[in-house]
C-alpha positions as MATLAB code, in Angstrom:
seq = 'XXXXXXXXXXXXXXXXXXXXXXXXXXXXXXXXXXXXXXXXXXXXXXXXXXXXXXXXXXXXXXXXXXXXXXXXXXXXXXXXXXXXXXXXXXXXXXXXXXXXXXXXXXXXXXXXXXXXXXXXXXXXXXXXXXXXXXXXXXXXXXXXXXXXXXXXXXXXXXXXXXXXXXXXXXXXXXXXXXXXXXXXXXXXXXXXXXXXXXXXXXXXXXXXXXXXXXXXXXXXXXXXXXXXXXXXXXXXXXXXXXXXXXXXXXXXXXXXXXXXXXXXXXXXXXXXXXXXXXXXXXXXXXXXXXXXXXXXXXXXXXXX';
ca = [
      13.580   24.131   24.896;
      16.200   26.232   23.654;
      14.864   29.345   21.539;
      17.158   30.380   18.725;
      14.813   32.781   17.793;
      11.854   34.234   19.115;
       9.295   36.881   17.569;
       9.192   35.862   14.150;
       6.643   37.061   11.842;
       7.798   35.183    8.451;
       5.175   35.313    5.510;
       4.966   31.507    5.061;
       1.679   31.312    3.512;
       2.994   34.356    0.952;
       5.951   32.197   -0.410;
       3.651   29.077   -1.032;
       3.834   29.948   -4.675;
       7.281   29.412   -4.722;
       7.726   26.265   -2.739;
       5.469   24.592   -4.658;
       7.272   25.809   -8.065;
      10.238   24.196   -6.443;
       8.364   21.417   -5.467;
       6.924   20.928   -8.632;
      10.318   21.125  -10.429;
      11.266   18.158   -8.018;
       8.196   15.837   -8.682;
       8.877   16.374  -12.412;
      12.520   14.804  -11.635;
      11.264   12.049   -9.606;
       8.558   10.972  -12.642;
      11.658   10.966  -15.095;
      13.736    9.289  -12.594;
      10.954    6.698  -12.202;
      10.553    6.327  -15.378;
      14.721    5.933  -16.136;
      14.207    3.025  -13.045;
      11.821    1.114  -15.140;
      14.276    1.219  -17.792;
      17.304    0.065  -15.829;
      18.739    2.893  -16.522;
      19.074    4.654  -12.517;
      22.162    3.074  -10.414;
      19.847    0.150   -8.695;
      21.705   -1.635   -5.586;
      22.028   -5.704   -6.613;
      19.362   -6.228   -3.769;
      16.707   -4.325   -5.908;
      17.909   -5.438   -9.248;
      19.753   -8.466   -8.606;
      23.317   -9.434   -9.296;
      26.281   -9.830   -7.056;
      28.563   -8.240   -4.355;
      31.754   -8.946   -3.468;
      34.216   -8.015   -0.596;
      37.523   -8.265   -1.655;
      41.167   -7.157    0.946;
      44.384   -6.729   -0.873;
      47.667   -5.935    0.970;
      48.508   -3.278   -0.634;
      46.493   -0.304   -2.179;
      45.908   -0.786   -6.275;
      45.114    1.403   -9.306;
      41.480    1.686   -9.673;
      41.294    1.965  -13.836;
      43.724   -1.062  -13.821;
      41.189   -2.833  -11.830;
      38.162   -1.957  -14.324;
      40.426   -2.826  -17.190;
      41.070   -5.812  -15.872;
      37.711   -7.011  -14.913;
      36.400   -4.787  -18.649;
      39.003   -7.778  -20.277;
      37.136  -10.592  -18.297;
      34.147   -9.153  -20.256;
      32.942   -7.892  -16.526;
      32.775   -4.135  -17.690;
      29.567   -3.307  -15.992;
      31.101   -3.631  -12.557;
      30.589   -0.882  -10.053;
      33.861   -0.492   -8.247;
      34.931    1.463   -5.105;
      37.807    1.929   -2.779;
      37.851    1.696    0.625;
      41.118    4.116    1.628;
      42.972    3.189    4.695;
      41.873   -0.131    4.340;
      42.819   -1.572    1.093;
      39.414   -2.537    0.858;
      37.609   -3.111   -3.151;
      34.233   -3.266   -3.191;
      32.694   -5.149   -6.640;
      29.132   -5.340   -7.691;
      27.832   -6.693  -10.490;
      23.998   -6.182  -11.896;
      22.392   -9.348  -13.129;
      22.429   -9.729  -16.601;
      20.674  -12.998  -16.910;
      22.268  -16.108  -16.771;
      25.951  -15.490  -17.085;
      26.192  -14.563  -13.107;
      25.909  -18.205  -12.362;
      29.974  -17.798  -11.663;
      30.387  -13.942  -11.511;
      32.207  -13.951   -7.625;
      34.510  -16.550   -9.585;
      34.936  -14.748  -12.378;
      35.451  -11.203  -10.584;
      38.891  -12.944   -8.357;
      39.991  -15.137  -11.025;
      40.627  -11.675  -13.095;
      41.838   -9.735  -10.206;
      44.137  -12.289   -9.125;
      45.536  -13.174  -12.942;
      45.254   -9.573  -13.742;
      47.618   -8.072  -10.313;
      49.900  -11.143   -9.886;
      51.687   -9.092   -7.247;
      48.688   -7.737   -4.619;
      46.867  -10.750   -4.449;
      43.131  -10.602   -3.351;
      41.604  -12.046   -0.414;
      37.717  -12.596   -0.389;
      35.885  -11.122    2.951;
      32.718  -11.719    2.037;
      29.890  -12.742   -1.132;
      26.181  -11.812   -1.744;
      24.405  -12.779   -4.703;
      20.479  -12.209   -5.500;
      18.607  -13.584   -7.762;
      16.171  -10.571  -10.175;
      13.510  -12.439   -9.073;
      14.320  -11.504   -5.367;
      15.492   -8.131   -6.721;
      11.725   -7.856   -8.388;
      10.124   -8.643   -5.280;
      12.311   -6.725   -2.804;
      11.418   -3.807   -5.239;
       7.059   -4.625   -4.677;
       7.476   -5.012   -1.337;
       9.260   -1.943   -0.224;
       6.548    0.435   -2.940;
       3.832   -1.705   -0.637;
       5.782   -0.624    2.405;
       5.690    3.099    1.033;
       2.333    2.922    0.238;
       0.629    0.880    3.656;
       2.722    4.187    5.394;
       0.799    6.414    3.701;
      -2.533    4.835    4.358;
      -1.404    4.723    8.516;
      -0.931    8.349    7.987;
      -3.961    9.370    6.897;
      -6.035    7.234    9.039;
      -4.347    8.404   11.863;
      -4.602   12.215   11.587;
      -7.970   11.839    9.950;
      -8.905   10.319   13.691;
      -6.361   12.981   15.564;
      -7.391   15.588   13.934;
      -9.593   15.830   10.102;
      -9.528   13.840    6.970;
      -7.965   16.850    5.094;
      -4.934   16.996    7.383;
      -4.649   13.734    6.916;
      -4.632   13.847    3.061;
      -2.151   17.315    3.633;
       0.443   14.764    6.041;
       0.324   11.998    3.454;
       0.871   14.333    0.433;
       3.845   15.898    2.126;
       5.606   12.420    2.931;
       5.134   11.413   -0.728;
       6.911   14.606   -1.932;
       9.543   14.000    0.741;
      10.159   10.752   -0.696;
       9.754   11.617   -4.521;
      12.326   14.617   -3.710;
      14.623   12.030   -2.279;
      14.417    9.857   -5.179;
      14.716   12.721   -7.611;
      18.450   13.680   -6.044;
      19.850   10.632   -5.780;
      19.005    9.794   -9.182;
      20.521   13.533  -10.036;
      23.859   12.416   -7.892;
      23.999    8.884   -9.506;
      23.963    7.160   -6.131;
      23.042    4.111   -5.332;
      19.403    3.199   -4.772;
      19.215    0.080   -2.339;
      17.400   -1.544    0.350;
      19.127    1.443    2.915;
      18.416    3.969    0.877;
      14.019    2.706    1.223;
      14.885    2.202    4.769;
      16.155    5.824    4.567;
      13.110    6.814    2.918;
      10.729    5.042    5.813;
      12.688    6.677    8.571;
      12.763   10.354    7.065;
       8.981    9.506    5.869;
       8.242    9.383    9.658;
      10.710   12.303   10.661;
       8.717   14.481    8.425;
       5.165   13.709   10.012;
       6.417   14.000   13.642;
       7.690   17.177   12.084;
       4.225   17.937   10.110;
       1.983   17.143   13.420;
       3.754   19.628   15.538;
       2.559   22.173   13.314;
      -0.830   20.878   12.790;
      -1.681   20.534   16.206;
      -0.451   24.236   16.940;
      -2.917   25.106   13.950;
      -5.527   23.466   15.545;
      -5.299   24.668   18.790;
      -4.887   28.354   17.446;
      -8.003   27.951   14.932;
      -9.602   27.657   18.807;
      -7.777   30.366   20.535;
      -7.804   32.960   18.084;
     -10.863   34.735   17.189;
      -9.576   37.589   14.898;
      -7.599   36.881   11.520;
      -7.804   34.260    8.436;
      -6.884   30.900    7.827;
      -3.291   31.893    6.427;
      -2.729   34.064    9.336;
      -3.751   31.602   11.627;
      -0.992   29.048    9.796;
       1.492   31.789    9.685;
       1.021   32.431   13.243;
       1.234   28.772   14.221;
       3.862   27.988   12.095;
       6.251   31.280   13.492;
       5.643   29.899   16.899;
       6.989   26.349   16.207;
      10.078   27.486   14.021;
      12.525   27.851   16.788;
      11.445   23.710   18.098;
      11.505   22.712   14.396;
      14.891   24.452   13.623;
      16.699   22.895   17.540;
      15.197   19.925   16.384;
      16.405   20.035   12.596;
      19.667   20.922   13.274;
      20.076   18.478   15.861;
      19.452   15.292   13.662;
      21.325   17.132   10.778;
      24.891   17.197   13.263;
      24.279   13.458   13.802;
      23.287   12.494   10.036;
      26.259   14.856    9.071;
      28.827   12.553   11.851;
      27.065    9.403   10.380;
      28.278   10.259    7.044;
      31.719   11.430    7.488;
      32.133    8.917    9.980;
      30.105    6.315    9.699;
      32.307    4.422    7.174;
      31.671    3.723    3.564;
      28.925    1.258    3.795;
      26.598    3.262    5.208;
      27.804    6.477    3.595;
      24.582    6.588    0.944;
      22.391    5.942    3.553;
      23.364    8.835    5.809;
      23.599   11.238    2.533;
      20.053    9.931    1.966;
      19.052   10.852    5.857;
      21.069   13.923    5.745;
      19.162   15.283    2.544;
      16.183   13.977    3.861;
      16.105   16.009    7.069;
      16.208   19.052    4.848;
      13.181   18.229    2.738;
      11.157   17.167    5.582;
      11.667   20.015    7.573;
      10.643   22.322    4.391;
       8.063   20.068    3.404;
       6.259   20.319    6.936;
       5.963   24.021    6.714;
       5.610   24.904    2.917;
       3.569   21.617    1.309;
       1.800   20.056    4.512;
      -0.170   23.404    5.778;
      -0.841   24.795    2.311;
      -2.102   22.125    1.022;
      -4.595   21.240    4.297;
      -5.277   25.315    3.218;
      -6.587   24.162   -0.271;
      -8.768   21.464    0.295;
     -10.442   23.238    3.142;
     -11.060   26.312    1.162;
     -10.039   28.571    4.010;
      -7.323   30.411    2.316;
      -9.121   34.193    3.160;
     -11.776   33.592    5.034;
     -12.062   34.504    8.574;
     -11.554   31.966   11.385;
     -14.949   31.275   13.202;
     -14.139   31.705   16.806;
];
């Protein structure tokens, strides 16, 4: 593999303080933007909450405001709008808010239409979902989250020890609590791609988080001088030119996918992109410090 660097000898272990003030800052985010979620007050996708989507192509390209005055007149102020440039494309959702989206797709062309006589809307495409389906779209995908974790535990427990395990599962959980705590920051949309952004980076960042375990473990066997922290300092130095090749190389493609991948899937390759970040800092400065505290190694000398 390519080396980018070679020789390091980077005091991880020494800036654990730091990363986990950082870390901490972002789990305090996450628990108020969990909290502003329960409230309905975070930018919930209709396929978590539960409303309606709409497609619409106009000929020509329109004013945005005039379009949420409009719609604000047709007492359909709470609609999310965006423009598609280049392709004269308006995207329209609308949150459930009980039972008045019985006729909301109606509603949403019969004002557009009335409203811009002269660029006359054509509908590409409807989704509506129900909050019930929103509710349990929402429990299934926290079940997801939480099975994952479970898999992870068991499996490194058996690959390796219970504490890594605990150590892997903790650092996926802040991965994903980080996630949620920027996007709620940003205002962007939470929906079913951005959990399916979570799962995948979840995974990214234990692929990530075993490399560097297993190089622990096979150092706690090789070396016979040093301490616990040297021995993850040591491991960890060795692996940083593979974990920054490999980084960087899913950060170009996220990066493409997000310029370029169009404006559907724009959130959920900002959600990947930020994601590849935390899980590659996650997998050095949460997963091994942690495994460090519950083993109570920190100092000690490694037992050849």
């Amino acid at each position: 593999m390519i080396e980018l660097i070679k020789g390091t000898k980077i005091d991880f272990m020494g800036l654990r303080r730091i990363a986990f003030g950082f870390s901490g800052l972002l789990l305090l985010l996450c628990i108020v933007a969990l909290v502003q979620i329960s409230r309905g007050q975070a930018n919930l996708g209709i396929d978590l909450a539960g409303g309606t989507s709409l497609q619409l192509k106009f000929k020509a390209p329109i004013d945005l405001e005039k379009a949420r005055t409009v719609l604000g007149q047709a007492g359909l102020g709470h609609a999310g709008l965006q423009w598609v440039e280049g392709e004269n494309i308006l995207l329209v959702k609308v949150a459930a808010k009980g039972k008045e989206e019985k006729m909301v797709a109606t509603s949403v062309v019969n004002a557009l239409k009335s409203g811009i006589p002269d660029n006359q809307p054509s509908v590409e495409s409807v989704a509506e979902i129900g909050p019930a389906v929103g509710r349990k779209l929402r429990s299934d995908a926290l079940l997801a989250m939480l099975v994952s974790a479970l898999a992870i535990i068991g499996y490194l427990a058996y690959r390796f020890e219970f504490k890594f395990g605990v150590g892997a599962a903790i650092a996926t959980f802040h991965d994903i609590a980080a996630m949620i705590a920027i996007f709620y920051l940003l205002g962007r949309e939470m929906d079913l791609l951005f959990i399916t952004a979570l799962l995948t980076i979840g995974g990214y960042s234990l692929t990530d988080t075993v490399v560097v375990f297993d190089r622990i473990r096979e150092n706690i066997r090789l070396r016979k001088k040093g301490n616990f922290y040297d021995t993850i300092n040591f491991s960890v130095n060795e692996v940083l030119s593979r974990t920054i090749v490999t980084s960087l190389t899913v950060f170009i493609t996220c990066l493409a996918l997000l310029f370029f991948g169009g404006v559907v899937l724009k959130d959920f390759a900002l959600a990947l992109t930020i994601g590849v970040v935390i899980g590659t800092y996650s997998s050095i400065f949460v997963a091994s410090p942690v495994v460090a505290m519950l083993k109570g190694e920190g100092k000690a000398e490694v037992k050849g």
